[in-house]
C-alpha positions, 0 to 999 in steps of 0.5 A: 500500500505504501508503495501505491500512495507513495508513487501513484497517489503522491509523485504522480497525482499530487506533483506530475498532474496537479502541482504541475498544472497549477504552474503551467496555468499560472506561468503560462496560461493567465495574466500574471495580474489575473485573480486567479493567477494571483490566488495560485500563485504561491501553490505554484511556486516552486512546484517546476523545480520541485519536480525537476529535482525529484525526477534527478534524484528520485526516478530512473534507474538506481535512483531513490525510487528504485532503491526505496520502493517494491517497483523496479525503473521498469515498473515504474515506468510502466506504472505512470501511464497506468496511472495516469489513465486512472487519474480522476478529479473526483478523488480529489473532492474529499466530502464526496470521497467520504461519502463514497466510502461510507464514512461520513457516521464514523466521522460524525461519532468522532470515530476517525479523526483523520476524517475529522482532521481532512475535513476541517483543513478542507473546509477552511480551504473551501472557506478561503476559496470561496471569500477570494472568489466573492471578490471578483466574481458575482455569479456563474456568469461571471466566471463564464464571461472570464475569457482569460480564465475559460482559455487556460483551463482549455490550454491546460489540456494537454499538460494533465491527465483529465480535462480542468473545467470551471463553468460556475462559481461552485466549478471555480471554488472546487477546481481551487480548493482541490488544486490547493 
């Protein structure tokens, strides 16, 4: 398991699909005055680098990865495209997650506390996104009129494994709560 978490879950999903998205949105598909170029921003710093370095020193082979995990260079190869067809961005809705789990009265009983404790730093992020995009956004209508923003995440495409949409504020508020 820990291997799965480790490569799929974490370097592939978090850094290669969505860290690196939210920097190729944000470098090279917004204005850098956008608002959402702006609320990114500090997400997206780092993240290229980051994951230049890790594919120097962790993958390849004899390298960190290898030498860490169960899966072999080759594996590993053959594991990225697996995973990333595999990918899904309702993984990343973790409400929906719980609820698809069958959670949700463990966590109402206190009964697990990482639950508790994802849902209250999810929460506070959702809270966080929501008061920035009351900011500069009215209604869906808005968002759908943000051309900008329509255009990146249509640009976006061929650097991550599923499409980015947001055709509404609640679309906006997840794909950002999700991305941070």
């Amino acid at each position: 398991m820990h291997n799965y978490v480790a490569h799929v879950r974490h370097v592939i999903n978090t850094h290669y699909i969505a860290a690196q998205g939210i920097a190729v949105l944000v470098h090279n598909h917004l204005p850098w005055h956008h608002p959402i170029a702006r609320f990114l921003f500090p997400h997206a710093a780092g993240s290229l680098a980051s994951n230049w370095n890790a594919n120097r020193n962790f993958m390849g082979p004899s390298k960190i990865g290898e030498q860490t995990y169960a899966y072999t260079w080759k594996g590993l190869q053959q594991l990225v495209p697996i995973a990333f067809k595999a990918f899904e961005w309702a993984d990343y809705n973790l409400p929906e997650v719980f609820a698809r789990r069958g959670v949700n009265m463990l966590i109402d009983q206190k009964l697990y506390p990482y639950g508790e404790d994802a849902l209250l730093i999810w929460n506070a992020i959702d809270k966080y996104a929501t008061d920035y995009l009351s900011q500069y956004y009215k209604d869906d209508a808005d968002v759908l009129a943000d051309t900008a923003l329509q255009e990146a995440f249509e640009a976006l495409d061929p650097a991550i494994a599923k499409p980015v949409r947001a055709k509404s504020l609640s679309e906006l508020r997840l794909v950002l709560t999700r991305f941070i």
